[in-house]
C-alpha positions as CSV (number, residue, x, y, z in Angstrom):
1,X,63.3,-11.0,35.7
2,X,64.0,-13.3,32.4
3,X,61.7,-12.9,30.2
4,X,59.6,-9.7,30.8
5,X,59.6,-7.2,28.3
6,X,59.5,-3.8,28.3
7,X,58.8,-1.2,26.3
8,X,60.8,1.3,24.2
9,X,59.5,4.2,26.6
10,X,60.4,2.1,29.6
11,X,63.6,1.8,28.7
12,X,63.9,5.3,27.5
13,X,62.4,6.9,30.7
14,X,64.8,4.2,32.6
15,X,68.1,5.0,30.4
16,X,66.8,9.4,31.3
17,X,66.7,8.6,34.6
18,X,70.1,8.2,34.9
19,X,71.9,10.0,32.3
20,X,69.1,13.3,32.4
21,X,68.1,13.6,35.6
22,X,71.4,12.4,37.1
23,X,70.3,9.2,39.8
24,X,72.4,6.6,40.5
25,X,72.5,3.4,38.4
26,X,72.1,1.7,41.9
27,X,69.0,3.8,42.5
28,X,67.4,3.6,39.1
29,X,67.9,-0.3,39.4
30,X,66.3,-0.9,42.8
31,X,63.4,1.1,42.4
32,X,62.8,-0.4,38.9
33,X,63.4,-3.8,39.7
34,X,65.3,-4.5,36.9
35,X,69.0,-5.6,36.2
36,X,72.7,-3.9,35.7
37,X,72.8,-5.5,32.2
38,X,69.7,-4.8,31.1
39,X,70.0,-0.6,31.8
40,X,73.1,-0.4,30.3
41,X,72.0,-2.4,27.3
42,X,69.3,0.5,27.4
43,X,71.6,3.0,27.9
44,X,74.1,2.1,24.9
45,X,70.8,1.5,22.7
46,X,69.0,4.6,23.7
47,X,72.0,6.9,24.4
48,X,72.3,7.9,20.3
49,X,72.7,11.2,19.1
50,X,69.3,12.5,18.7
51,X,69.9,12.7,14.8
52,X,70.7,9.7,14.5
53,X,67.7,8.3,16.7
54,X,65.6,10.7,14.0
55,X,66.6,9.3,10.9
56,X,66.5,5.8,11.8
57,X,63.0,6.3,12.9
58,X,62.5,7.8,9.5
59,X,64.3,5.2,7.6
60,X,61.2,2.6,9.5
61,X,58.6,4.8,8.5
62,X,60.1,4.8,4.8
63,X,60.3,1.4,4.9
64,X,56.7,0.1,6.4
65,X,55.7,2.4,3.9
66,X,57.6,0.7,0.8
67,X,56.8,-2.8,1.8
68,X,52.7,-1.2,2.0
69,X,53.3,-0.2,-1.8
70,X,55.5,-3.7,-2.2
71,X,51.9,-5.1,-1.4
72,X,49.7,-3.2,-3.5
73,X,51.8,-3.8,-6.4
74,X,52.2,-7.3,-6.1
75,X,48.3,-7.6,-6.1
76,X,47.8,-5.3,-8.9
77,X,50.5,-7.8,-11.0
78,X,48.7,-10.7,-9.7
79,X,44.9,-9.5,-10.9
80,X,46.0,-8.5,-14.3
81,X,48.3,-11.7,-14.7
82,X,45.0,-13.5,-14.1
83,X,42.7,-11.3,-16.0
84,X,45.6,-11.6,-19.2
85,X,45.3,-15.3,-18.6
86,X,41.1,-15.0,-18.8
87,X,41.5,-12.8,-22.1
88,X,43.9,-15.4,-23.6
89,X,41.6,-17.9,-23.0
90,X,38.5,-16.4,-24.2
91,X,40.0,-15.7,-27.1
92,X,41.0,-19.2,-28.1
């Protein structure tokens, strides 16, 4: 099972399985085909308060949205660095 990945809702559904909807760990694992280690690496991941799984999601969004404005910035700089350096030079 090395090297497959799943994702986040897999291992969300997986980690509900057991703690939510009360099955064994045993159970969950057979039926899922996946390993002791890996659901309770789920579990401790996935088992956070539900605040706390909120505002970290938040704090992602805040940040793809920062490094998006880093961007735009950065180009704006860039285009009137070189349009300063044009000027300069036409007025020479």
């Amino acid at each position: 099972m090395s090297g497959i990945r799943f994702t986040d809702e897999f291992k969300r559904d997986a980690v509900a399985q057991v703690v939510d909807r009360g099955y064994s760990v045993a159970e969950v694992l057979e039926r899922l085909g996946i390993s002791t280690k890996s659901l309770y690496t789920w579990k401790a991941q996935f088992s956070k308060p539900r605040k706390q799984i909120i505002e970290t999601t938040e704090q992602a969004a805040e940040i793809r949205r920062l490094k998006k404005e880093l961007a735009r910035v950065s180009e704006e700089r860039d285009i009137l660095k070189k349009a300063t350096a044009y000027f300069a030079r036409d007025a020479k």
